[in-house]
N, C-alpha and C positions, 0 to 999 in steps of 0.2 A: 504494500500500500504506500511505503513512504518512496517509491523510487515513481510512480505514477502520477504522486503529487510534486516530486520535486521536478516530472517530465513538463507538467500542466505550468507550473510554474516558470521554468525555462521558455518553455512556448508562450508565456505571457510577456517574458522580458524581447524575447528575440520581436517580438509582431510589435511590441510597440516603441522598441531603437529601430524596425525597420519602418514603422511610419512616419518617426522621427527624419532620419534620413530620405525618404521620398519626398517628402515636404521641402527640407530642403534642399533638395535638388530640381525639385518644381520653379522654386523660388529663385534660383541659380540659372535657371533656364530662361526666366521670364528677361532677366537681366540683357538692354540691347531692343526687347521686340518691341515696335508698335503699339500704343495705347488703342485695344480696341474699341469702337464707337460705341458709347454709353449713353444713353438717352436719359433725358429728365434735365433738371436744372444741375445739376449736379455735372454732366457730360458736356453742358455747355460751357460754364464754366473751367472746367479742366483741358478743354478742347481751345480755350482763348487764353489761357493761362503761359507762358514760355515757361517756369517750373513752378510744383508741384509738390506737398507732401500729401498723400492719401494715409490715413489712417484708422484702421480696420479693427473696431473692438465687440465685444461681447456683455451686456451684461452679466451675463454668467459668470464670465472668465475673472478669478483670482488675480493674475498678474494684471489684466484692468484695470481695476479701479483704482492701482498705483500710479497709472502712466496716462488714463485718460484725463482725469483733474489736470494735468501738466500740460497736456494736448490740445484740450479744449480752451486751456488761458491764451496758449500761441494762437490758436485757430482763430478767437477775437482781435488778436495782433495783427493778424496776416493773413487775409483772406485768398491766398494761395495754399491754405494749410486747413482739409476736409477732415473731420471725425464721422469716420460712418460708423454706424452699428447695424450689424451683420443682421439682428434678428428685425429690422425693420427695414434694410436696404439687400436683401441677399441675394438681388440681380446685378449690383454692381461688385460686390464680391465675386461672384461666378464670374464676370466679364474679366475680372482682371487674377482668375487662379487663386484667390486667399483659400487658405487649407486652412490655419490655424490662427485665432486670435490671442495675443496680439499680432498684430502684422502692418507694415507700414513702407507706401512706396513713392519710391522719388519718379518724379518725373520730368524732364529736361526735356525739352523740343517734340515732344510725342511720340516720345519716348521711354521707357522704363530707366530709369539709370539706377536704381540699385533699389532693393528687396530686401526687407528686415523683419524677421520672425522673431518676435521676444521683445525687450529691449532695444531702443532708437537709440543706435549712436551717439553720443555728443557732438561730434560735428555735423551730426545732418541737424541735429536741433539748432545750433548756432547757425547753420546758416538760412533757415529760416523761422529766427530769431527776429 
């Protein structure tokens, strides 16, 4: 019995470091492509914008509620700088691949320029600061 449980347990760790890894390798991919056409006021704006921070939360999500309060003071500051929530926006999540909240993406010329799962860098906050 205890080598069945220690199997189940093992298959719990490996499924979820390999969802770990898919994600980010999603997010690695997206890096470079094309901002796909997003509709709503939200797509207009990101579509007139030259860069971009999109930021993808949850209420749910634990790590959230840390980094949205922080996010949502910049988004006042800079209205180049979106807080979406996934559970009232999750056609523009799909449009742009978010796997996991948090999640947050830069966007340069209509463009992706870099994908962050977790924690926002410090220098992407500063630069739109």
């Amino acid at each position: 019995m205890s080598q069945f449980l220690f199997a189940i347990v093992v298959l719990f760790v490996a499924l979820v470091v390999g969802m770990q890894i898919l994600v980010r390798y999603r997010a690695r991919a997206m890096q470079g492509q094309l901002v796909p056409a997003i509709s709503g006021p939200i797509g207009r704006q990101l579509s007139s914008a030259k860069s971009a921070l999109v930021y993808f939360m949850s209420p749910n999500c634990g790590a959230c509620r840390s980094w949205t309060p922080k996010v949502k003071e910049l988004s006042q500051k800079n209205h180049d700088v979106f807080v979406i929530d996934v559970s009232q926006q999750l056609e523009v999540a799909r449009a742009l691949n978010v796997m996991a909240t948090p999640s947050a993406i830069e966007i340069r010329d209509g463009r992706v320029a870099g994908y962050h799962i977790g924690a926002i860098p410090s220098e992407v906050l500063k630069r739109f600061a």
